[in-house]
N, C-alpha and C positions, 0 to 999 in steps of 0.2 A: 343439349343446351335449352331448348323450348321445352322440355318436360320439366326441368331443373328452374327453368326462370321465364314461368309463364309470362311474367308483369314485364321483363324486357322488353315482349314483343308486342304490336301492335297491326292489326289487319286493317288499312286503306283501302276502302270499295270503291274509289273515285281514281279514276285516270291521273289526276295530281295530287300531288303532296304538301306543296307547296314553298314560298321561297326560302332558300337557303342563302347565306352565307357565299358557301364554296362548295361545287359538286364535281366529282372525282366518279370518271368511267372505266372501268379496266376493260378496254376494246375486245380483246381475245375473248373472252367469256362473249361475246355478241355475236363475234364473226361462229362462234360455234354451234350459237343458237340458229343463226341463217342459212349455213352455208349448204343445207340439205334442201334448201328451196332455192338454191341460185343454179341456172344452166351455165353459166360461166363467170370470169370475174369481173366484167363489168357488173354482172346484175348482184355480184356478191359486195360491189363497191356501193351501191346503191343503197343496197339493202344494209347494209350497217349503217350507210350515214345515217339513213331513216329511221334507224334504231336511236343511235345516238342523239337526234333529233327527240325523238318521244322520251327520254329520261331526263335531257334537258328541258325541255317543255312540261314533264311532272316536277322537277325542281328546278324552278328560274334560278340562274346563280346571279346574287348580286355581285360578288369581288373578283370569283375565280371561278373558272370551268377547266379540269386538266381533262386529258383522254391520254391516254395510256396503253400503249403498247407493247408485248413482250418482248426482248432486246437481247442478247447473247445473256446467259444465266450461269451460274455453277457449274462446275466438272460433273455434282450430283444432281443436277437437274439433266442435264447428257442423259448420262444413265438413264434415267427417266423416259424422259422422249425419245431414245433409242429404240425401247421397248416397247411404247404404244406405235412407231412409225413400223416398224418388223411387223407387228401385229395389223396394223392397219394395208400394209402392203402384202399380206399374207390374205387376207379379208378379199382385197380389190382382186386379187389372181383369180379366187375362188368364183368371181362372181363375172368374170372377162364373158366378153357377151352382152351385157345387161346397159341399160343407157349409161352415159358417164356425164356427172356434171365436174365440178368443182373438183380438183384434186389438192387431197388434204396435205398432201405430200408439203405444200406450194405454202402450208401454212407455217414456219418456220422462219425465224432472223434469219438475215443473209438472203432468201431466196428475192427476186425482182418484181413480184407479185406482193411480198410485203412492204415493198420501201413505195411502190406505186399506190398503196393504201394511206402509209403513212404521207405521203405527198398529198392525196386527198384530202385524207383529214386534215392536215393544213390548209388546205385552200376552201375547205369547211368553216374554218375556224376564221379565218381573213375574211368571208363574206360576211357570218356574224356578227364579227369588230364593223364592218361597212357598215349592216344595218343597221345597228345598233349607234351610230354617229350621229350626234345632236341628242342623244336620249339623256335622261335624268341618272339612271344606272347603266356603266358600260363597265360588262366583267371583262376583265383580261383573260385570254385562252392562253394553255400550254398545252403543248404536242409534245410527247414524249413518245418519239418513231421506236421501230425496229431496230434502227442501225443504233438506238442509246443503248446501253447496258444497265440489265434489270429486268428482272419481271413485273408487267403489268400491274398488282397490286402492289408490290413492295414500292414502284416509285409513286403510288398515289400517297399511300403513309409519308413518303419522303420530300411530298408537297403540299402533306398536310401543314406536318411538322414545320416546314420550312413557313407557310401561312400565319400559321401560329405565333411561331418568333418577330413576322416583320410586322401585323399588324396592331395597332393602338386604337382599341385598347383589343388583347386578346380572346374577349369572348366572342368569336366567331360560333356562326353553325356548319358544322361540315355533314354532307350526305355522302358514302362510297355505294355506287351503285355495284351489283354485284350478288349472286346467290352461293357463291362460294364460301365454303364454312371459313376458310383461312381468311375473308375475309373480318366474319367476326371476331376471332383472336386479333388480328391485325387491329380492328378497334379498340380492342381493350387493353392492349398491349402498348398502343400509343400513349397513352396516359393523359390525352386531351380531352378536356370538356366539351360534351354541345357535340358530339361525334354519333353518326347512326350510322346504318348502313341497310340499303332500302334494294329488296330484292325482290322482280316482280315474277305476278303466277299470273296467268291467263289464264281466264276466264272464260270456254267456247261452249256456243248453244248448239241444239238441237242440228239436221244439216238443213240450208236455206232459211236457216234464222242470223239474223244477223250476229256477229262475235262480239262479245260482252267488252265490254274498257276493261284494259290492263288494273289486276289488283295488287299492291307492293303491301308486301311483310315488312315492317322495320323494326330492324332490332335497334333497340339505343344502349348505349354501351354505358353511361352514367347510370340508366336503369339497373342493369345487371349487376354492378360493382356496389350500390346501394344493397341491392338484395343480397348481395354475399354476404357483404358487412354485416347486414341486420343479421344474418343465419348464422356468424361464426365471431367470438371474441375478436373487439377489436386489437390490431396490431397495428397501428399508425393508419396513412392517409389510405382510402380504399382502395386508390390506384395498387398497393404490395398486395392485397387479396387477389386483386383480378390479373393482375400477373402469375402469380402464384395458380390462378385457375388457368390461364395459358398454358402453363407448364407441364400440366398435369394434364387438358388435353392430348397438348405433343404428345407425352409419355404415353397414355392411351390411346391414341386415335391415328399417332405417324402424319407424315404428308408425303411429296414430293421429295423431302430434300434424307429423310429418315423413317425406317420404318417404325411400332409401335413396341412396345415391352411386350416379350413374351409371356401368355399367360396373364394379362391385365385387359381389363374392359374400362370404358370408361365413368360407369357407376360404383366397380369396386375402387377403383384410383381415388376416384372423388369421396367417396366414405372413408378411404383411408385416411386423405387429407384430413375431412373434419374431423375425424376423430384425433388428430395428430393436434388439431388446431384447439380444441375443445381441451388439450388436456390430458396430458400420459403421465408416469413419473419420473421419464429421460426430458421431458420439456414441459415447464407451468401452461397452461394456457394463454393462447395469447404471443409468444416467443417464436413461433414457426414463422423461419421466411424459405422457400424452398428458392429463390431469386433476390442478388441486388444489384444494383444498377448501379455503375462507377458511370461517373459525370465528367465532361469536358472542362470545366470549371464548378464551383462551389455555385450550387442555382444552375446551373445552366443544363443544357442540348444534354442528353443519356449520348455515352460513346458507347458502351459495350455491356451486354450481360453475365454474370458471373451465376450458376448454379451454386447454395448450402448444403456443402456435400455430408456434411453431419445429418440434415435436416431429410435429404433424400436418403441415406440411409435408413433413417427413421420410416420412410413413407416406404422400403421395398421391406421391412419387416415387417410393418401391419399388415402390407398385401401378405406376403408369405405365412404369418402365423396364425394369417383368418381372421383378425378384427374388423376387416372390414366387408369379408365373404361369408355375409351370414345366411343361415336356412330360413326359407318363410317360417320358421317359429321362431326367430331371433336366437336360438342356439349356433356358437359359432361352428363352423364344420370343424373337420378333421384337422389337426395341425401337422406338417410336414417337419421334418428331422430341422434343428434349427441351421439358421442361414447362416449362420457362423462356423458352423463346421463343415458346410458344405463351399463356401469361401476356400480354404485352406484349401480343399483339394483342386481345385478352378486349372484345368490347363494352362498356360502361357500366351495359347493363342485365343483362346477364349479374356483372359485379360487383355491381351492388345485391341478385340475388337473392343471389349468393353468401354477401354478408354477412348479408345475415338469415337463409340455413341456419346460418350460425356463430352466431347469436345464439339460433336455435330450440334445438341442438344443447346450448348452455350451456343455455338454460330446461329441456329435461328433464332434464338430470344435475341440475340444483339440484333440480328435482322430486324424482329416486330421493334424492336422499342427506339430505331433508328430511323428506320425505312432505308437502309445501305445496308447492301451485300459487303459484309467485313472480310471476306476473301472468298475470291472466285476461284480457289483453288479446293473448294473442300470438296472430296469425291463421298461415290456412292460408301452404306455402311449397314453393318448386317444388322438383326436385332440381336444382343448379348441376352447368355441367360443370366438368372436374378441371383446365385450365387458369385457369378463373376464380376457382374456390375457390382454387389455388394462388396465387393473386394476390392476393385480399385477405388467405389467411393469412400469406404474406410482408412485407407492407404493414404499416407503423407500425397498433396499433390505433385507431379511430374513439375519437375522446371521448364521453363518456355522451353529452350533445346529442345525436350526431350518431347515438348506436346507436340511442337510443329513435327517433330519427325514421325509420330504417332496418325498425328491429321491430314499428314500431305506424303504421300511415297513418292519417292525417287522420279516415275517418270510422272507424274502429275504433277508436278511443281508448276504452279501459275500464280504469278506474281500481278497480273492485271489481266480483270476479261479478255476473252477473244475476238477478235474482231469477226464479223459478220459472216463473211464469207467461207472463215475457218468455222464456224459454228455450226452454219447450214453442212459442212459437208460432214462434222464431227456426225452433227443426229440424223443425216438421212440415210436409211439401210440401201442394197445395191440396184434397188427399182427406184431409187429415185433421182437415178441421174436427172431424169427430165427439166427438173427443178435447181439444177445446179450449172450455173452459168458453159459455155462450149471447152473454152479455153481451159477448165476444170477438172472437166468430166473424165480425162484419162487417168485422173489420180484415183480414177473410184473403178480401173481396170486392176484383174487379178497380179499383175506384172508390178501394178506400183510399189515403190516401198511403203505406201498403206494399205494396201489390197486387201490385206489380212482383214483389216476391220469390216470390208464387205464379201469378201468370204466365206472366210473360217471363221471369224468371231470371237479370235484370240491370236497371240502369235504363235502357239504350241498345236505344233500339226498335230499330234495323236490326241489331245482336247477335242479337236475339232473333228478327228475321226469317230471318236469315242461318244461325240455328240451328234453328229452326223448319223451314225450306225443305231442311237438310239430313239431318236424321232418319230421313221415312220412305226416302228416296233410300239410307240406310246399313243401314235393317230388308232393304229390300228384296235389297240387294247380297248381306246376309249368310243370304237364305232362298235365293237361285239359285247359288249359290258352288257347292253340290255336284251341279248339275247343269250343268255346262258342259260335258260331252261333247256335248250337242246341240248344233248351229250355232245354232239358231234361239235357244237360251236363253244361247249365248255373243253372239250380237250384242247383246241385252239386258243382260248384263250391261258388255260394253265402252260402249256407252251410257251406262248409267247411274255407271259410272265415270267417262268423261267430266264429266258433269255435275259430279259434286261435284268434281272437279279445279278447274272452272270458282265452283264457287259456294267453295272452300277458297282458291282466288287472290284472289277478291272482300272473304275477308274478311281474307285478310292484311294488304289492301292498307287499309280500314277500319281494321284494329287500330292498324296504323303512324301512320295519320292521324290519328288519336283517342284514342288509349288510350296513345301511345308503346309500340305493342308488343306492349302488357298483354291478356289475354283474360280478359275479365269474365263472360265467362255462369257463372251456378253459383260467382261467387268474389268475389261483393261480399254486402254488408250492410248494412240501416240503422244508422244511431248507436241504441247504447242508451240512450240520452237519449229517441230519438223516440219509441223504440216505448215506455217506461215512460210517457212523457206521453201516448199515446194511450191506453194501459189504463187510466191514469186518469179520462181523459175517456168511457170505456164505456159509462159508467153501471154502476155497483159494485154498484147495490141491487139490481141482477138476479144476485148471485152467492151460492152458499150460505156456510153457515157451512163447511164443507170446504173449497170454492172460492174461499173468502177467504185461506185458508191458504198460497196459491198465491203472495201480493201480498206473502211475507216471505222473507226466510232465516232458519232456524232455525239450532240448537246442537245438537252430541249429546246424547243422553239418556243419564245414566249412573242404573242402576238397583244397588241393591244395595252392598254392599262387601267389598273381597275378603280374603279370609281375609289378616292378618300373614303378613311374612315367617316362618317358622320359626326359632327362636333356638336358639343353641349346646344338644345334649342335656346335660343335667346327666347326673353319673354313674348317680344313682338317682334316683328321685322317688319318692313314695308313693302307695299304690295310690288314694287318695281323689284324688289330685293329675290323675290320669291323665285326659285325653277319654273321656266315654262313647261308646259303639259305636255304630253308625251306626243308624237304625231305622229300619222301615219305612214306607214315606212312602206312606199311602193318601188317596181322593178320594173325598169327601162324593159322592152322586149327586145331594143335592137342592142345594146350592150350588156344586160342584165348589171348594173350600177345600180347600188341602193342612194334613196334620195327620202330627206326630210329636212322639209324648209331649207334651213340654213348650208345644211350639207352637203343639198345640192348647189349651189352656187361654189363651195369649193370643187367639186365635181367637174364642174362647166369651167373651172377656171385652171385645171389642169389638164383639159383637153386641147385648153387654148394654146396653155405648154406645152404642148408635146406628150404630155405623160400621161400614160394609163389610168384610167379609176378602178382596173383590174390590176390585184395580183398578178406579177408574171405567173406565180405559180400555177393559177389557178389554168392561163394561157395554154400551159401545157401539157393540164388535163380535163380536158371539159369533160370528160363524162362523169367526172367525179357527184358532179349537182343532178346529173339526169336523172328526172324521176322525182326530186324533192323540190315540193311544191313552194309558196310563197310560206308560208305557214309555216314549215319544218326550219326555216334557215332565219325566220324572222325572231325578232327579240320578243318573248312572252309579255 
């Protein structure tokens, strides 16, 4: 993207950036940047407020500040985290001995260490709104905990959106803090003006030189949709370009929720675009929309995105016949036998996966252009090759029936997110009881009717032999690989190649026989039906009042309210008329109460009541502020 649209981006060599509108932090990305310097989780509680602190301090929000936390996700986000926690818990085995801080494990919805976070950051957020009391601009905070449903970015886009809609007039500035690529698609995919997204690089000197101020990259997402537009025939507003280049990311690049097309990079996708765009003799120039966007009403909120299944057909032919895979001479290479007849022969099950990457493919564009998960039911999906996907995209489209029966099997039917504590136990592998509340932790015993998933890794014992059997045989391939100059550690390793040749036919020939195909270790699931009736049946009274917390889904917490839009200046006004000046905002030491002028006299006048000038929340977590100074929590 920064080689493709240098003018997007802009390099900040000063600690801020300055005020914004509304700034939007996707927490998790923080806690990841910290958590290798924290000895435990207070000091990892710390250390992100103080993060969070320093992005709000480079962008002062005047109307809105969200913070954003990851929340039970997709069946195919599971999958996901499944796979990094295995690996991550494979990692810590290796290294037992060595000091321990932070266990990543604990980083997970559902576990007790994140709704203790999310509790912080509320009472982060409540101190804030205090300081901030009698000032000129007071943004309103939203807390979007662990226990909401959604991933971190995606409800920031879904509080942009919502910003967008309520305020008058709507050109707001919005900042998403973040270095994550999805979230610059998530920018441009939004389709709002005045939208950046500011990711910072640190900057470190010499050792015993002092550390340089934080420098933020910021992409602006109106930039890049400009620049497309000037580079490619217009087709209406520039928001269908940069969606369209959304799209064609995904295809090329995959995320979390999908992997990418086989066989496609993301410079040949993008040349095939333009040239698609530029002008073929199946489409004038101009006429390509590879996305549209069906609306809630005429004008209104995008509900859902629909893939141009003509138009992407088009864009897997150029890739395929090399229009857009050219040699440094600009000769185009070799062209492959055409797509159309290699379509026709497409197995059955190569077309099933196909069409469920078309339908995965639709799920996250309606994610970006919404900021809602349109069903937490879509699972993991393999990448299809380009004759089969050419096949179902040419192909009359399936009727709803038949897609949802395509997008969702039998035992993954989820009709509403998971709740918290069904989630932490879905993604943590079988080292992670630690993290998974007492009353629980039996269901994650080899005996349970779940066991399998920490196990075996499937419900098919001979899968799970046949994986089991072939593991250390592939540790080992991959520890004698660099010494094969010796005879004696080359017959060893032909050997042991052999073998797994032999136990990888064994299991082809099982998959075929039993699965049609399908390879299930690491890629099934119980129904969330079973595992929420098994939590039930735990025994509950063994969990605390925290860990009950776990057994819901919450709502954002919106704290505060955020200053009126600003109305038209009158020519004059009078000097009594005018906002008093900002003041300065000091901290009791014996209650820590923020106080200015006027606010403290409500302060004082509710002590006389009886009532707190503190959050209970905050009551019942003080360490949440340890460490962060007057500065860090005061209003810029």
């Amino acid at each position: 993207m920064r080689r493709r649209f240098p003018e997007a981006f802009e390099p900040i060599l000063t600690a801020e950036i300055g005020e914004v509108d509304c700034a939007y932090v996707d927490v998790n990305e923080l806690i990841h940047h910290v958590v290798r310097r924290a000895t435990d989780n207070d000091e990892l509680v710390r250390l992100t407020l103080r993060r969070v602190s320093e992005l709000l301090r480079a962008t002062p929000p005047r109307r809105l500040a969200v913070l954003a936390i990851d929340g039970p996700g997709p069946l195919a986000k599971v999958f996901t985290q499944r796979q990094r926690r295995r690996k991550t818990a494979a990692k810590a085995e290796r290294k037992q001995g060595a000091p321990q801080g932070v266990d990543t494990l604990s980083l997970s919805p559902g576990t007790p260490f994140m709704l203790e976070l999310s509790d912080a950051l509320e009472s982060f957020a409540r101190r804030r709104v205090a300081f901030a009391g009698g000032l000129e601009q007071q943004p309103a905070y939203i807390v979007s905990g662990a226990h909401v449903a959604g991933e971190g970015e995606v409800k920031c886009v879904e509080h942009l959106l919502d910003a967008t809609e309520e305020c008058t007039p709507a050109e707001l500035t919005h900042v998403l803090h973040g270095s994550d690529s999805d979230l610059l698609l998530l920018a441009l995919a939004a389709g709002v003006s005045r939208v950046s997204v500011a990711a910072p690089v640190r900057l470190t000197g010499a050792p015993g030189v002092k550390r340089a101020a934080p420098r933020y990259d910021v992409f602006s997402a109106d930039a890049c949709s400009a620049a497309l537009h000037a580079l490619l025939p217009p087709n209406g507003p520039s928001g269908r370009r940069a969606l369209d280049l959304v799209c064609v990311a995904i295809l090329a690049s995959g995320n979390d929720y999908m992997p990418a097309l086989q066989s496609a990079t993301l410079d040949s996708a993008f040349r095939a675009y333009c040239d698609l765009a530029r002008g073929t003799d199946a489409a004038p120039a101009g006429n390509v929309h590879l996305v549209r966007i069906e609306r809630e009403r005429e004008g209104g909120r995008a509900a859902r995105a629909r893939v141009d299944r003509a138009a992407l057909c088009a864009l897997l032919l150029a890739l395929h016949e090399g229009r857009a895979l050219r040699a440094p001479t600009g000769t185009p290479t070799a062209t492959a036998p055409p797509l159309e007849q290699q379509a026709v022969l497409a197995p059955a099950a190569e077309l099933h996966a196909a069409e469920a990457y078309v339908r995965a493919l639709e799920w996250v564009l309606s994610q970006y252009v919404t900021g809602r998960c349109p069903d937490f039911g879509l699972t993991a999906v393999s990448s299809p090759a380009l004759p089969a996907l050419y096949a179902v995209l040419s192909a009359p489209p399936p009727s709803d029936e038949a897609a949802r029966a395509v997008a969702a099997p039998p035992r993954a039917a989820l009709p509403r997110p998971p709740i918290p504590a069904v989630y932490n136990l879905l993604v943590q592998p079988s080292a992670g009881q630690a993290v998974v509340p007492h009353p629980l932790r039996s269901l994650m015993a080899a005996d349970s009717p779940i066991g399998w998933l920490y196990t075996q890794g499937c419900t098919c014992a001979e899968c799970a032999r046949l994986h089991t059997a072939m593991i250390p045989l592939m540790r080992a391939v991959q520890e004698i690989a660099p010494l094969r100059d010796d005879p004696a550690v080359l017959a060893r390793f032909d050997g042991l190649q052999a073998e797994l040749r032999e136990l990888g036919k064994e299991e082809r020939l099982h998959l075929d026989a039993e699965h049609d195909g399908f390879r299930l270790m690491h890629a099934e699931l119980p129904s969330i039906a079973q595992v929420e009736a098994l939590v039930a049946q735990a025994g509950l009274n063994g969990l605390s009042a925290q860990e009950r917390r776990t057994l819901a889904l919450a709502e954002p917490v919106r704290i505060g309210r955020a200053t009126p839009a600003p109305a038209a200046e009158p020519a004059a006004r009078p000097a009594a008329a005018r906002q008093p000046a900002r003041q300065p905002v000091s901290v009791s030491a014996r209650t820590g109460a923020a106080s200015t002028g006027s606010s403290a006299l409500g302060a004082r006048k509710g002590r006389r009541e009886g009532t707190s000038s503190l959050p209970a929340m905050y009551q019942r977590h003080p360490t949440d502020l340890a460490g962060v100074t007057e500065t860090d929590v005061s209003t810029p």
